[in-house]
N, C-alpha and C positions, 0 to 999 in steps of 0.2 A: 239674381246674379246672371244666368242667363241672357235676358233684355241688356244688361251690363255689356257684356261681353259679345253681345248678337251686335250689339248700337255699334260698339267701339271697330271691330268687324266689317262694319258694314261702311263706316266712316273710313277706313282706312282703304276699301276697294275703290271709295269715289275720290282718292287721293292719288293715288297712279300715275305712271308720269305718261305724255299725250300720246301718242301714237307713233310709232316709228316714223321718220323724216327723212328721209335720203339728203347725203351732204351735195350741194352744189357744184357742177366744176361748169365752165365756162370752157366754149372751145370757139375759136374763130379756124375754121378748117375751110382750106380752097376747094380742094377736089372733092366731088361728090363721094366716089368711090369711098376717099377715107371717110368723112363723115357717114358711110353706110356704117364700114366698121368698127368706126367707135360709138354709133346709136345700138347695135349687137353686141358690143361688149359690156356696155353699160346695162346690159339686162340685167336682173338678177345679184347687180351688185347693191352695193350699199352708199351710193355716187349715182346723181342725176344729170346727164350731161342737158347743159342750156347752149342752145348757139347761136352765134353772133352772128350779125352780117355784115359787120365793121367793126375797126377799130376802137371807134366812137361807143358803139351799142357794148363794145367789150368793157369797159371800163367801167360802163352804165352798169350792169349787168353785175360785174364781179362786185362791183362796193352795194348794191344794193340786198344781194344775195350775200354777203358778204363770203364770197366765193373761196375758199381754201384754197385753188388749184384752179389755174387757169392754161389750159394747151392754145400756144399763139403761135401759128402759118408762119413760117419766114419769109415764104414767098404772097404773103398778102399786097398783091397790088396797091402803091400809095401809103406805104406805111413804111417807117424806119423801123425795122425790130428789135434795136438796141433802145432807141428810146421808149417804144414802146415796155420793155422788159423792163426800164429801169423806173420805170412812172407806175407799173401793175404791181412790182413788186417793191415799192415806196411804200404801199399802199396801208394804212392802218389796221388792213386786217392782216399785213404782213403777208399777199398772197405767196404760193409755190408758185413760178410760172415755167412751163416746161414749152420748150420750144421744138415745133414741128420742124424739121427740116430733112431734108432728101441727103445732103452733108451732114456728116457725125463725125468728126474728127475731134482729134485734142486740142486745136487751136481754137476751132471754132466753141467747143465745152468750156475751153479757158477763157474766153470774150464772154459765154454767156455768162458763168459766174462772179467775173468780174463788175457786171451790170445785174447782180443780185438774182440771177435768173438758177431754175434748180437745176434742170436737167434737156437733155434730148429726147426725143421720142422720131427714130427714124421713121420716112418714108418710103415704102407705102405703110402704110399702118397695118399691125398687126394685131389680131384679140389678146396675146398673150403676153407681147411687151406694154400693151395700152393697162391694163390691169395691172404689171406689177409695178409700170412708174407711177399709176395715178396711187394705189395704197400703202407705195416705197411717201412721196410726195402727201399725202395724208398723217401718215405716222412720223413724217418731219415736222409738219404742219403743227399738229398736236404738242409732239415735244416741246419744241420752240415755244408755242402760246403758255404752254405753263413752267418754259425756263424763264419769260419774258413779259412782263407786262405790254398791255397794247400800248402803243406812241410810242415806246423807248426804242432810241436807234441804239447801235450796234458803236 
C-alpha cells in the first residue's frame, strides 16, 4: 500500500505546473530616463517589460508575446498614436494599451478610448503610477479574456 501511495505521490510532484513566467508588457518609451524607471519598476514584479525600438518591432513583439499591455510614447517620432492604438488594441489578444504622454487631460483620455486605448500613464514616469496602471491594465486584461472569447469584437 505504501509503494501505492509513494508511486501516486510521486506522479503527482512530477505533474506541477511549469515555473512561474512573468506576464509580458511591451513598452516603446523615447526618453531614456523613463525607460530607466520603468526597467526599476518592473523589478520584482509579476510583469516583464520588453522594449521596442519602433513602432514596427512594437507590434511584432506584443502579438508574438501575445502581450496583455503594451505602454506606447505619444511622442514616438514618425508614428500616429491614434492609429497605432487603434491597430495594438484590434489586436486578437485584445491588448491594454496605455498611452505615455507628458498631456493627461480628459480630452485627450476621451480620444484615447474612443480608439480602444486603456489608459494614460503621465510623464515623467513614476515607480508608483507605472505599477498601479500596468496591474489596474492586467486585472482588466484578465476580466475581459474570460468575459470574452478571443476574435469576438465588441
Amino acid at each position: 500500500m505504501r509503494q501505492i501511495v509513494g508511486s501516486f505521490l510521486s506522479h503527482l510532484q512530477h505533474r506541477r505546473a511549469p515555473p512561474y513566467a512573468p506576464v509580458p508588457v511591451v513598452a516603446l518609451i523615447l526618453a531614456s530616463e523613463d525607460r530607466s524607471v520603468l526597467a526599476s519598476a518592473a523589478a520584482g514584479q509579476t510583469w516583464d517589460v520588453h522594449f521596442a525600438e519602433s513602432y514596427e518591432q512594437t507590434s511584432v513583439l506584443a502579438s508574438r508575446l501575445a502581450a496583455p499591455v503594451v505602454l506606447l510614447d505619444r511622442d514616438w517620432p514618425g508614428m500616429e498614436w491614434r492609429k497605432a492604438v487603434e491597430s495594438l488594441a484590434a489586436s486578437r489578444h485584445r491588448t491594454c494599451v496605455v498611452l505615455v504622454s507628458g498631456a493627461a487631460d480628459s480630452y485627450l483620455w476621451q480620444e484615447l478610448v474612443r480608439r480602444d486605448g486603456y489608459d494614460i500613464l503621465p510623464k515623467p514616469l513614476r515607480p508608483g503610477a507605472i505599477t498601479r496602471i500596468i496591474k489596474l491594465a492586467l486585472s482588466y486584461w484578465r476580466i475581459s479574456a474570460v468575459a470574452r472569447p478571443a476574435g469576438v469584437k465588441d
